[in-house]
Z-matrix of the N, CA and C atoms (Angstrom, degrees):
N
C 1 1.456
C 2 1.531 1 108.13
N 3 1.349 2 113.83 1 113.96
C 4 1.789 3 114.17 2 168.50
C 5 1.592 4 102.70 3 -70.44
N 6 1.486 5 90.99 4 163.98
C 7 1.587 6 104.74 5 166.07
C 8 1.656 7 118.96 6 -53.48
N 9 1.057 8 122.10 7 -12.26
C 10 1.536 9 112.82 8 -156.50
C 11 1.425 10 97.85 9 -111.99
N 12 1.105 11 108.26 10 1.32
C 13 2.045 12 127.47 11 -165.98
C 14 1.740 13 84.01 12 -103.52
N 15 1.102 14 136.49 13 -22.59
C 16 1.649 15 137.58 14 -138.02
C 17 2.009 16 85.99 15 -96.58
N 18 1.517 17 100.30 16 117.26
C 19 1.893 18 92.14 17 168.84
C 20 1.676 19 79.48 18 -113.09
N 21 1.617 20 97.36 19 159.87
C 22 1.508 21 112.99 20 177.35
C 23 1.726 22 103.70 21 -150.53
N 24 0.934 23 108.87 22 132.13
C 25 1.581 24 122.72 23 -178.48
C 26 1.696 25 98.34 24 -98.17
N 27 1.204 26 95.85 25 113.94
C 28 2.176 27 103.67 26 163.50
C 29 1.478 28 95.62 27 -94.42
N 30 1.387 29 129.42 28 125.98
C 31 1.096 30 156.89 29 172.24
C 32 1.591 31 121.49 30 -97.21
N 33 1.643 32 122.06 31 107.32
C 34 1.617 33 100.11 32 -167.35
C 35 1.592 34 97.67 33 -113.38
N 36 0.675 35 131.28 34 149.36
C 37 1.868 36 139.90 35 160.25
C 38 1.396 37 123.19 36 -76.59
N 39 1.161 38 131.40 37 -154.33
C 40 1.541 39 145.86 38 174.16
C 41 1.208 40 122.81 39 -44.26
N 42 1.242 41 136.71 40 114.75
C 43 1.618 42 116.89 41 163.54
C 44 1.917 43 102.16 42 81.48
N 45 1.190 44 126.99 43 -16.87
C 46 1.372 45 111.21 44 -164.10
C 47 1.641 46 102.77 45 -84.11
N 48 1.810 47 113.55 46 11.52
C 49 1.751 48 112.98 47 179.03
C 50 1.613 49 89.54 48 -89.98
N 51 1.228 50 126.22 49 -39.51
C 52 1.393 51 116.57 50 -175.22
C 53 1.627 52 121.04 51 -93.23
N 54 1.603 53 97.36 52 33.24
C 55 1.642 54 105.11 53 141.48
C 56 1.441 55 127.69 54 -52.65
N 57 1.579 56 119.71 55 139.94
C 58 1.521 57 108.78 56 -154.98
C 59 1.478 58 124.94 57 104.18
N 60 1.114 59 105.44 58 -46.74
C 61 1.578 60 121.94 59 171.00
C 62 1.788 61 115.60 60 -111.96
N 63 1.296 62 127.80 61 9.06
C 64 1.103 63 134.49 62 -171.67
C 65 1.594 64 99.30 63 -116.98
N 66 1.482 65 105.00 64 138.13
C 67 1.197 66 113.86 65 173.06
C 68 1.714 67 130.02 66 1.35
N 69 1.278 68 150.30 67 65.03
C 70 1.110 69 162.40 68 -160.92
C 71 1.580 70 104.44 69 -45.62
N 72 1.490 71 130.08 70 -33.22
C 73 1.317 72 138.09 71 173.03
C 74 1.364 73 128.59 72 -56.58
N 75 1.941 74 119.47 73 -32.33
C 76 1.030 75 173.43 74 -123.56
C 77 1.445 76 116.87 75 -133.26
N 78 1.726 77 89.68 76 -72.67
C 79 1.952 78 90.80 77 -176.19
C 80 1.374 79 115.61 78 -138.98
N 81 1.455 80 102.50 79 49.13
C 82 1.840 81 106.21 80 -161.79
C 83 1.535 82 126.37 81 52.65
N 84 1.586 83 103.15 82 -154.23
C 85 1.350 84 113.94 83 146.49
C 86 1.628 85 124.64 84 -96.94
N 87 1.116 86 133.72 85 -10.55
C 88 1.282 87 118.97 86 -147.40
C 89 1.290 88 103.28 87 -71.18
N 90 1.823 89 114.21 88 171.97
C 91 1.329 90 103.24 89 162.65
C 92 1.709 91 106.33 90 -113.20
N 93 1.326 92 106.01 91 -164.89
C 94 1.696 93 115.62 92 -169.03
C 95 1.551 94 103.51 93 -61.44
N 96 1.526 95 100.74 94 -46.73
C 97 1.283 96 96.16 95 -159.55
C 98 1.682 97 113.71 96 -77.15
N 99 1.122 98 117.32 97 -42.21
C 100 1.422 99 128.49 98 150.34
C 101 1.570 100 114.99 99 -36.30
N 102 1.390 101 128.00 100 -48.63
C 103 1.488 102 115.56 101 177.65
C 104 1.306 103 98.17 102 -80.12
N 105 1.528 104 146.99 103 -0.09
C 106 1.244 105 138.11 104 179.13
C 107 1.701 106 110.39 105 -94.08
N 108 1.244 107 93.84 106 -36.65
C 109 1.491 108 100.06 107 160.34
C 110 1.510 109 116.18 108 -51.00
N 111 1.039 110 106.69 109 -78.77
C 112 1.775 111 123.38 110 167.77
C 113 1.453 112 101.68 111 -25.18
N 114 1.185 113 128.99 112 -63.60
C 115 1.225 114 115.00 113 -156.42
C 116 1.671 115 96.64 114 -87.94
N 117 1.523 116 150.34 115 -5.84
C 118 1.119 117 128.31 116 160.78
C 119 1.968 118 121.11 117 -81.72
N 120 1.204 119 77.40 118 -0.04
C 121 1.576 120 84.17 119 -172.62
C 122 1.713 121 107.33 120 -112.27
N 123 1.231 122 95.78 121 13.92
C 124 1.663 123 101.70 122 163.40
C 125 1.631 124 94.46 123 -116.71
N 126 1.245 125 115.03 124 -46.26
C 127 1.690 126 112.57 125 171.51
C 128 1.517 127 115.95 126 -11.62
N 129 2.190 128 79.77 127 -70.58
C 130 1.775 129 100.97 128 -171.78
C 131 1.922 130 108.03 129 -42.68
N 132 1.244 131 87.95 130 -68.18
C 133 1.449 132 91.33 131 -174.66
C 134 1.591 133 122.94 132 -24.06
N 135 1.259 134 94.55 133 -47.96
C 136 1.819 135 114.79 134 -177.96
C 137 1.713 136 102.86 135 -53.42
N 138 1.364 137 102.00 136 -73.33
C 139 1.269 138 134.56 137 168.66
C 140 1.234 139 115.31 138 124.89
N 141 1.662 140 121.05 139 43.10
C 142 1.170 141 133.78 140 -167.85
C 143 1.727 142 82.66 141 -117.29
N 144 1.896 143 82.96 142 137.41
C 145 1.414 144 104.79 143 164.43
C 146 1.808 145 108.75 144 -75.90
N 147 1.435 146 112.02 145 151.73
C 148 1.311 147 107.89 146 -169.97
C 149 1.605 148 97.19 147 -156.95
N 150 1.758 149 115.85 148 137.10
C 151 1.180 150 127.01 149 174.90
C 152 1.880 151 123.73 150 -126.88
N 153 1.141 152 93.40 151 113.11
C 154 1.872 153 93.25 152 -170.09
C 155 1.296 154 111.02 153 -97.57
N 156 1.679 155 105.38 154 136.12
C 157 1.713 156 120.99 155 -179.10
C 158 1.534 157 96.90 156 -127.64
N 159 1.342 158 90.81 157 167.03
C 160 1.745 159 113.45 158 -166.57
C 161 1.131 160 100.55 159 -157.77
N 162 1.047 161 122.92 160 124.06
C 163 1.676 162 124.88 161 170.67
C 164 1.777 163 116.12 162 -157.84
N 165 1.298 164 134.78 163 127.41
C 166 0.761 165 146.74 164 -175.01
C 167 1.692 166 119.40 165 -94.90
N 168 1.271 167 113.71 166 -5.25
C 169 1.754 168 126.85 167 156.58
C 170 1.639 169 121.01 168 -108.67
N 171 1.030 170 100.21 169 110.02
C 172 1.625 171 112.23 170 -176.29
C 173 1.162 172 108.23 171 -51.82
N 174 1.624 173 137.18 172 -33.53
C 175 1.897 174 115.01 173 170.38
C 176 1.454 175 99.17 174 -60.02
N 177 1.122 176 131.42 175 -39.37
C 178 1.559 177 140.48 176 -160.00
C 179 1.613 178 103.41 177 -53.64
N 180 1.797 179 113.13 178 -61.41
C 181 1.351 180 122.60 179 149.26
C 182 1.074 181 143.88 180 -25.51
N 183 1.525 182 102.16 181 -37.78
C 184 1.768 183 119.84 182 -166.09
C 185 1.394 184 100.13 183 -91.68
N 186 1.636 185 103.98 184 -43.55
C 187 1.803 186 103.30 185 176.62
C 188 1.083 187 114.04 186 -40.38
N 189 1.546 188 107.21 187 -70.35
C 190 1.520 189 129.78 188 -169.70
C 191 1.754 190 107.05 189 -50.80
N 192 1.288 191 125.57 190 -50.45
C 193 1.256 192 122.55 191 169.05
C 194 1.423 193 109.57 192 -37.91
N 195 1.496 194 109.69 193 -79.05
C 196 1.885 195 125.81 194 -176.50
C 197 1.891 196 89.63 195 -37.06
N 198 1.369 197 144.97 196 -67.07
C 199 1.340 198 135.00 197 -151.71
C 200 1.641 199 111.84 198 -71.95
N 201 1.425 200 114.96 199 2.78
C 202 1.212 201 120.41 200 -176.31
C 203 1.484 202 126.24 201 -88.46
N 204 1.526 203 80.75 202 -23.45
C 205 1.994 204 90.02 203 176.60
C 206 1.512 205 136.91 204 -60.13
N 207 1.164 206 121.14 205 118.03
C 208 1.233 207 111.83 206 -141.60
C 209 1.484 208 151.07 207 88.24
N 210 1.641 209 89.77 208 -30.13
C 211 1.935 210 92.94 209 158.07
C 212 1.483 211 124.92 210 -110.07
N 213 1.478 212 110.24 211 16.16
C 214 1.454 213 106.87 212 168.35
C 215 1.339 214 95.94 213 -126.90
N 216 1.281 215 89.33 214 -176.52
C 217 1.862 216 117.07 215 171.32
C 218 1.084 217 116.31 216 -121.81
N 219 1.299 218 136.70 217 -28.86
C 220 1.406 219 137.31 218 -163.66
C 221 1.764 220 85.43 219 -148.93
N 222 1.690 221 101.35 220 172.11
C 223 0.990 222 123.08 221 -173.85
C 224 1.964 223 103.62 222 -145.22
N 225 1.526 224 118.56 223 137.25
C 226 1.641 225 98.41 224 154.51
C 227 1.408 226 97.62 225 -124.62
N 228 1.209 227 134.07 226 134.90
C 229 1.314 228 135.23 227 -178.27
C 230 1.466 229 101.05 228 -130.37
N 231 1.814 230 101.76 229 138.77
C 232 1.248 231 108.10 230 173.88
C 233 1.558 232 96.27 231 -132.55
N 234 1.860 233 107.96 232 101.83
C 235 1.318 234 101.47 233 -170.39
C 236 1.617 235 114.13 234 -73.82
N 237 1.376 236 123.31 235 34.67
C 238 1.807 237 109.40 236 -175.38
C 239 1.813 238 94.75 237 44.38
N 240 1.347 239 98.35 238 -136.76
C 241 1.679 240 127.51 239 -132.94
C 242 1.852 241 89.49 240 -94.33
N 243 1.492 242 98.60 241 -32.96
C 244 1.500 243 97.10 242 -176.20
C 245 2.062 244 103.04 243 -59.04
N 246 1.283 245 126.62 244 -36.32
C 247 1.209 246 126.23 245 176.42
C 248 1.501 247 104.55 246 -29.01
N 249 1.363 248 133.98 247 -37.56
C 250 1.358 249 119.23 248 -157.81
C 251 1.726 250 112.14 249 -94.21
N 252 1.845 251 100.17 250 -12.99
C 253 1.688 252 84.00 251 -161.30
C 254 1.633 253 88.48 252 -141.33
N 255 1.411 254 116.40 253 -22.85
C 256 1.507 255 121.35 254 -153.58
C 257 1.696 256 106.48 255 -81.68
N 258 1.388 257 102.83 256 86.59
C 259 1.696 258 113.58 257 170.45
C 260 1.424 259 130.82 258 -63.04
N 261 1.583 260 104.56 259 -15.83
C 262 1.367 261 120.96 260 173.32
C 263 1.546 262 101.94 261 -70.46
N 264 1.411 263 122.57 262 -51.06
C 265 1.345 264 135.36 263 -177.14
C 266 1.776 265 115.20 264 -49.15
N 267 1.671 266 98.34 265 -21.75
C 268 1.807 267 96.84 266 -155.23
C 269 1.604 268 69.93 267 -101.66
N 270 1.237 269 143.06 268 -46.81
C 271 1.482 270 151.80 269 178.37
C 272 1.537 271 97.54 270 -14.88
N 273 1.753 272 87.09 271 -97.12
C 274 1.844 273 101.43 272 166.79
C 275 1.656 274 124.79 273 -14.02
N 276 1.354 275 103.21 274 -57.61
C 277 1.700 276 109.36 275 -167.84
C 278 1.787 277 96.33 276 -70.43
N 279 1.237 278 121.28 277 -31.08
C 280 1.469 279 111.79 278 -162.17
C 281 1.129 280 120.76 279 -74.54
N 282 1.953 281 92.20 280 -18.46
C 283 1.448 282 89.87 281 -178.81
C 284 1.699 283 115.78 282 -123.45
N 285 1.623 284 94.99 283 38.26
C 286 1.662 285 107.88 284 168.10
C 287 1.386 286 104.24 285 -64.02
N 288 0.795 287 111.88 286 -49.43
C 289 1.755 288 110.89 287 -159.74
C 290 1.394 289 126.95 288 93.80
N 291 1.508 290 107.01 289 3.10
C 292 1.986 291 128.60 290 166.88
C 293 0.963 292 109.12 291 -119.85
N 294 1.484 293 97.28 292 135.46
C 295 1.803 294 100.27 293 157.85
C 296 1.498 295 138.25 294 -53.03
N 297 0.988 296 133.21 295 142.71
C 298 1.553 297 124.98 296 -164.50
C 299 1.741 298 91.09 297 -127.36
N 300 1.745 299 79.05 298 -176.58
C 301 1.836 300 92.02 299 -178.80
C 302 1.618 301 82.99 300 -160.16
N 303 1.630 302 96.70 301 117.14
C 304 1.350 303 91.66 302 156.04
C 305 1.658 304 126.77 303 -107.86
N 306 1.119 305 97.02 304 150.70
C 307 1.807 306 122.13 305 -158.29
C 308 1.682 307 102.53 306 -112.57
N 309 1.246 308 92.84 307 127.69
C 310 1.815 309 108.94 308 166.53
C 311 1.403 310 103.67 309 -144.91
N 312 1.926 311 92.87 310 132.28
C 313 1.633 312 94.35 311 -166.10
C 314 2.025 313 91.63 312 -78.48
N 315 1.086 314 125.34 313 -39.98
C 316 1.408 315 117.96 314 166.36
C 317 1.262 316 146.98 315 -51.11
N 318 1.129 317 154.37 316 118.16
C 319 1.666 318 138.40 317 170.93
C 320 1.071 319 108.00 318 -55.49
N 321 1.388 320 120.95 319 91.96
C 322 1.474 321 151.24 320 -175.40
C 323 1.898 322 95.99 321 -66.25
N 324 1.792 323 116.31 322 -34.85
C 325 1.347 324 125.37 323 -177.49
C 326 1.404 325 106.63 324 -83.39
N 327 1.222 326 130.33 325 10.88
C 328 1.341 327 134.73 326 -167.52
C 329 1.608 328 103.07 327 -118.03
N 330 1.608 329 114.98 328 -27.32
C 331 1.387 330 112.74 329 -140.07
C 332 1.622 331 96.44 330 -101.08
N 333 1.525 332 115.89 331 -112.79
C 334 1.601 333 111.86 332 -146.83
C 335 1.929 334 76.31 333 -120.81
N 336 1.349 335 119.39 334 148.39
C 337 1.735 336 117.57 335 -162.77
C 338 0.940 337 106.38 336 -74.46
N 339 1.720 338 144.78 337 -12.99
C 340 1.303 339 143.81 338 155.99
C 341 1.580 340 110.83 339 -37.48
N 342 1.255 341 113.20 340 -64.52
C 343 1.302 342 123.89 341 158.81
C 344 1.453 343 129.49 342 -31.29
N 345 1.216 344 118.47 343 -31.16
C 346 1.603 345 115.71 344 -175.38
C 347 1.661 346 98.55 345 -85.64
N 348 1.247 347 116.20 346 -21.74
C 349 1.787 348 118.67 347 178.41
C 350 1.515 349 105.64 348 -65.71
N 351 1.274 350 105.49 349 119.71
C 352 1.586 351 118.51 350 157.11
C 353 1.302 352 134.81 351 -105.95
N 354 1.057 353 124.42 352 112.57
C 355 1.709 354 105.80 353 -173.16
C 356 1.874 355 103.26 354 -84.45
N 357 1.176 356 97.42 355 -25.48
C 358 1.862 357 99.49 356 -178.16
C 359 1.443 358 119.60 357 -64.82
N 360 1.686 359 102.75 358 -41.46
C 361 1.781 360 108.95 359 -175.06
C 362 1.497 361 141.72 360 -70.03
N 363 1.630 362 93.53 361 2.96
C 364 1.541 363 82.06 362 145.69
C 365 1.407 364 130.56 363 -122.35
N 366 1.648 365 101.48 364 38.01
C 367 1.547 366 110.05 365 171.99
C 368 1.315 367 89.13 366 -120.17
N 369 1.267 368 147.32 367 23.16
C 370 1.453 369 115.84 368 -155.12
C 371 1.805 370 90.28 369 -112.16
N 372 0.851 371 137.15 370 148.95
C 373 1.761 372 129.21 371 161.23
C 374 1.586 373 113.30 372 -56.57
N 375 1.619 374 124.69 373 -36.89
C 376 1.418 375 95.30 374 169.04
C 377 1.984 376 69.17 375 -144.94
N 378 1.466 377 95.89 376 -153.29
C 379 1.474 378 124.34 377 -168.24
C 380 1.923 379 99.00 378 -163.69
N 381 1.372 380 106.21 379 138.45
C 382 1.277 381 122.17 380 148.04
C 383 1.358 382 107.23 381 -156.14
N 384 1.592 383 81.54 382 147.24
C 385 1.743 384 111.34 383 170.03
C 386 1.481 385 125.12 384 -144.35
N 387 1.307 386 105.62 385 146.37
C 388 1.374 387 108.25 386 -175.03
C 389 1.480 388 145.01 387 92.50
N 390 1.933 389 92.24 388 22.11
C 391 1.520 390 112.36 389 -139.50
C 392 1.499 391 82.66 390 -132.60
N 393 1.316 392 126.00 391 5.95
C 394 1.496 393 132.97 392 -178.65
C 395 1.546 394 106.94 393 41.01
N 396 1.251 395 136.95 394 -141.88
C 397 1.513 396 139.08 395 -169.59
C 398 2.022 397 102.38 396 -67.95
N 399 1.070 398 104.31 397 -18.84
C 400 1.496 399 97.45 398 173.10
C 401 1.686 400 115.45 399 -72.61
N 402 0.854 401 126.40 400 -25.49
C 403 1.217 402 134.74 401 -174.32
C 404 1.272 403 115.63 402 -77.36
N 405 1.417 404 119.83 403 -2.09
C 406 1.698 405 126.90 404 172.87
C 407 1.709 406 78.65 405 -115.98
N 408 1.040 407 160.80 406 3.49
C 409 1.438 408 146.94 407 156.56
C 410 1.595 409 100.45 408 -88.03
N 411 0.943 410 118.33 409 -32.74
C 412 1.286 411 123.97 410 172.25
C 413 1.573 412 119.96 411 -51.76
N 414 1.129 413 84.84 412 -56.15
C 415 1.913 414 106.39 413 -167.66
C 416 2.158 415 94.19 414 -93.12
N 417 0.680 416 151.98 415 36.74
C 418 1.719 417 172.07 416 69.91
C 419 1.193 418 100.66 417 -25.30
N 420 1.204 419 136.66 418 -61.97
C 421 1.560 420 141.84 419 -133.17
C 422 2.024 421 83.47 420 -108.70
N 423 1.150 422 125.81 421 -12.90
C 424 1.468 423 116.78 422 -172.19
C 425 1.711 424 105.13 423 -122.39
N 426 1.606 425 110.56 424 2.64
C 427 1.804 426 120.21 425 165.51
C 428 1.440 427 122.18 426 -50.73
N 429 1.847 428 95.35 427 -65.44
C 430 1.738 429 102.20 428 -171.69
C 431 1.880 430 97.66 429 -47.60
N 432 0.993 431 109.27 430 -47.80
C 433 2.093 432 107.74 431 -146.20
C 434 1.318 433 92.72 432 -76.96
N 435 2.050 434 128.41 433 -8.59
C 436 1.299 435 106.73 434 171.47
C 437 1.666 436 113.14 435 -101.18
N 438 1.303 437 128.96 436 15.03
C 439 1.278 438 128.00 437 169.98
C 440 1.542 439 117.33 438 -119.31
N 441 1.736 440 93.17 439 24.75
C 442 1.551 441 91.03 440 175.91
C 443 1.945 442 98.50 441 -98.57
């Protein structure tokens, strides 16, 4: 599989549209649409096709998860708040049938211990956190070597 053959679904959770207005210490400034930019224009570079969702209702999530099977290859998901408790969420991903990478623009291991709970990370192929908008360039740059 070349890079340009590579589809990847960015997946956002709770609260990650009102980036910008969220804690600046935490998750910068940027906003959604600006890190969505960012992250197709590191895609391009790659030459991986790439499609970004945002949704703030978990059936909304779950749909979009279930309609993915089969038309991606990779996954980066940053489940928001559901990361700590939402089993339906780790459900969905297990049974994509792609590897994923989940992404937190915060050091989730730094923050309040609710936060260090994942229900996704030990299905996920890797995890980063704390790498703010680099950390979805990161996890692009860590796709090809997980579908070999």
């Amino acid at each position: 599989m070349t890079a340009g053959d590579i589809r990847v679904a960015v997946l956002h959770g709770p609260n990650i549209n009102t980036l910008g207005r969220r804690p600046a210490a935490h998750y910068g400034t940027i906003t959604l649409p600006d890190l969505e930019q960012q992250i197709r224009g590191w895609a391009a570079e790659r030459g991986i096709r790439v499609g970004c969702f945002q949704t703030n209702d978990e059936g909304a999530f779950l749909s979009h998860l279930h309609g993915l099977s089969g038309l991606v290859d990779a996954a980066i998901v940053n489940p928001g708040a559901w990361t700590h408790y939402q089993w339906s969420i780790r459900d969905a991903l297990e049974i994509l049938g792609a590897p994923f990478v989940e992404v937190h623009l915060s050091d989730v291991e730094a923050r309040e211990p609710h936060r260090k709970i994942s229900v996704v990370r030990e299905i996920a192929a890797k995890a980063i956190w704390g790498k703010g908008p680099e950390g979805y360039r990161e996890a692009l740059d860590a796709i090809p070597g997980l579908l070999q």
